[in-house]
C-alpha positions, -999 to +999 in steps of 0.1 A: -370+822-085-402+844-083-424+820-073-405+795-047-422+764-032-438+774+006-460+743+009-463+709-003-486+683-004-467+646-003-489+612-013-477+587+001-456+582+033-433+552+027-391+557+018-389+584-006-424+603+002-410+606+039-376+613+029-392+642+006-408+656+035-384+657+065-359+673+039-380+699+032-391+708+067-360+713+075-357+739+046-386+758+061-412+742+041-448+734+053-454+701+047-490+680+044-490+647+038-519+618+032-514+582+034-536+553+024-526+538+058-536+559+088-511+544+103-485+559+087-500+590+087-505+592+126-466+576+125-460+611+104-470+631+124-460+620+159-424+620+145-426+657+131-421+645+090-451+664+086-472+693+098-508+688+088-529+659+073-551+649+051-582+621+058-591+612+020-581+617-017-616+632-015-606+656+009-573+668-010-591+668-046-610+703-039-605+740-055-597+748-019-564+735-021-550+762-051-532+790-031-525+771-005-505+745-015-479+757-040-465+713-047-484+678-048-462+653-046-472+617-060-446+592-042-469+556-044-459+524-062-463+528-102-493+516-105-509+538-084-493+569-095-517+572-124-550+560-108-539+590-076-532+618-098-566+610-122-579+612-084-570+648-089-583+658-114-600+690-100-562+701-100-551+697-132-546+731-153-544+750-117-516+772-105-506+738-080-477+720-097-482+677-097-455+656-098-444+616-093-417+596-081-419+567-102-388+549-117-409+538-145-429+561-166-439+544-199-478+535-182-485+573-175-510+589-193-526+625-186-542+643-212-549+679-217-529+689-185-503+718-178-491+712-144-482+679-146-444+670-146-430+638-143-398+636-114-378+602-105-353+608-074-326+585-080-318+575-045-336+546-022-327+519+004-334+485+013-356+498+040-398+508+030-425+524+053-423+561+073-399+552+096-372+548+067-374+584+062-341+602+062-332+639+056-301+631+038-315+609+016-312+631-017-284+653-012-259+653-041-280+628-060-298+628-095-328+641-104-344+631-138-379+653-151-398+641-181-425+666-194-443+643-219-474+666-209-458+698-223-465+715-192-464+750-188-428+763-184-434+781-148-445+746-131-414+731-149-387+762-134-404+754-104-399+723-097-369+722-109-363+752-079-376+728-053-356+695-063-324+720-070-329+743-037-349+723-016-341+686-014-300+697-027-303+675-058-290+673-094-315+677-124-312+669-151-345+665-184-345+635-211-379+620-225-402+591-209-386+567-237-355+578-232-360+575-192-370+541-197-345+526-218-319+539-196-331+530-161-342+493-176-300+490-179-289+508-150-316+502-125-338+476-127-317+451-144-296+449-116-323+443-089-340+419-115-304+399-110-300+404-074-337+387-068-322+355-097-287+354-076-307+352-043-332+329-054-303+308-072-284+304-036-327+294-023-324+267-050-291+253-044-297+251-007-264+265+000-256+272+035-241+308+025-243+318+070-219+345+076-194+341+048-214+364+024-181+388+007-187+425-001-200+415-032-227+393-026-240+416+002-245+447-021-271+419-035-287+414-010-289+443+000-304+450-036-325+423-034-341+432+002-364+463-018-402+462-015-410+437-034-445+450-044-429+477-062-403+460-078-431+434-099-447+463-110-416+480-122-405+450-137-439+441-155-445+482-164-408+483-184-409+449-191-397+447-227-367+473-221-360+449-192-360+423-212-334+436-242-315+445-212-313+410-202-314+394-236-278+415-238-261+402-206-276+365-215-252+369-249-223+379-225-230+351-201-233+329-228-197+342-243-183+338-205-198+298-206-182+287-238-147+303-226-155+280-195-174+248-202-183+253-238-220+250-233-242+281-244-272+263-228-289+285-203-322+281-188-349+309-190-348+332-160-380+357-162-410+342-148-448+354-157-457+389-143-487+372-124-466+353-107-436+377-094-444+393-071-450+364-046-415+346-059-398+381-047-417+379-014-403+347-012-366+354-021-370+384+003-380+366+032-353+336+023-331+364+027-339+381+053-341+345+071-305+333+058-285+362+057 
């Protein structure tokens, strides 16, 4: 590629955004990172994920930035991708390329922009916060872009370059609905079940101790992700969730009348105001029990 990435600028320090950045370092890329928590920034810094900080969206936001940093990487929960990146708007249209790592993309919304791309690195862990960081994280994995934006085709060969080159990833384009739909099936319905089997063990007040099998630990382990993230994800592709669910309540229903004849089954998704503490709770309940 003619114009390879040198520097990048990563937003957010937790899983993925740290992952990003200590794979890339070790590709020879300068990386600068900012954190809403100074914490984790400091955290970033005495652990060599990054090289050089920023204090303040503010700070970031600035015509300075264009020709020295060639990537801006948005890795914050969904909600907050699309409030950070209007942050930067004194970006948009510049030779800098901007891009996400949201797993839901249906809420995002920037007009009259060319260097906007949309990314979703399909790898993660039970595990949140700069100290989850791990190089290997991406390698061999899937990459999905989404250029709703119709962004200018040297910002999209680009980053493609640095997800390809860089971080050792598959990519691969579809739309945002597209994205959606599939990721409802073969992502967030299945954390959306891990959180109802663990809550369902909560409710029964079984005593499940050490005897957990392979299976029911891959849903725990499912159900152990940041639960802040995973109400917003669940409330921002809430009605593909849903279908999903509405689909596998049919076959559960088939599977009860083979058993007991009874199609009766009682609602399981609860009001988006009220899910995120119920995860925190199933989270904890886990992380206590098992």
């Amino acid at each position: 590629m003619n114009n390879p990435v040198k520097e990048i600028l990563v937003i957010g320090l937790g899983l993925i955004g740290s992952s990003i950045a200590i794979a890339s370092r070790a590709k020879g890329i300068v990386v600068h990172g900012f954190d809403i928590n100074e914490s984790s920034i400091n955290k970033a810094i005495e652990n060599n994920i990054i090289d050089k900080s920023f204090s303040s969206i503010e700070e970031i936001n600035n015509k300075d930035l264009i020709g020295k940093v060639d990537l801006i990487i948005v890795s914050v929960s969904p909600k907050n991708t699309q409030d950070v990146i209007n942050n930067l708007d004194i970006l948009w249209n510049s030779e800098i390329t901007i891009t996400d790592t949201s797993s839901v993309k249906n809420h995002l919304s920037f007009k009259e922009s060319s260097n906007i791309i949309l990314s979703h690195p399909i790898a993660g862990s039970d595990r949140s916060g700069v100290e989850a960081g791990t190089e290997g994280l991406f390698i061999g994995k899937k990459n999905v872009i989404c250029n709703p934006f119709d962004a200018d085709q040297f910002h999209v060969d680009r980053l493609k370059d640095f997800w390809t080159h860089a971080l050792q990833m598959r990519v691969s384009e579809m739309s945002v609905k597209e994205h959606d739909i599939l990721f409802a099936v073969t992502s967030h319905l299945p954390h959306l079940i891990s959180y109802a089997l663990i809550d369902s063990i909560r409710l029964s007040a079984t005593d499940v101790d050490d005897n957990a099998g392979a299976g029911l630990k891959e849903f725990i382990r499912l159900s152990g992700s940041n639960p802040k993230m995973w109400s917003e994800i669940f409330e921002l592709n809430g009605m593909n969730i849903i279908k999903s669910l509405a689909g596998m309540q049919i076959s559960i229903n088939n599977l009860l009348e083979l058993i007991t004849k009874n199609k009766e089954i009682p609602s399981m998704f609860s009001h988006s105001e009220m899910l995120k503490n119920e995860l925190e709770e199933i989270k904890n309940y886990k992380e206590d029990k098992f």
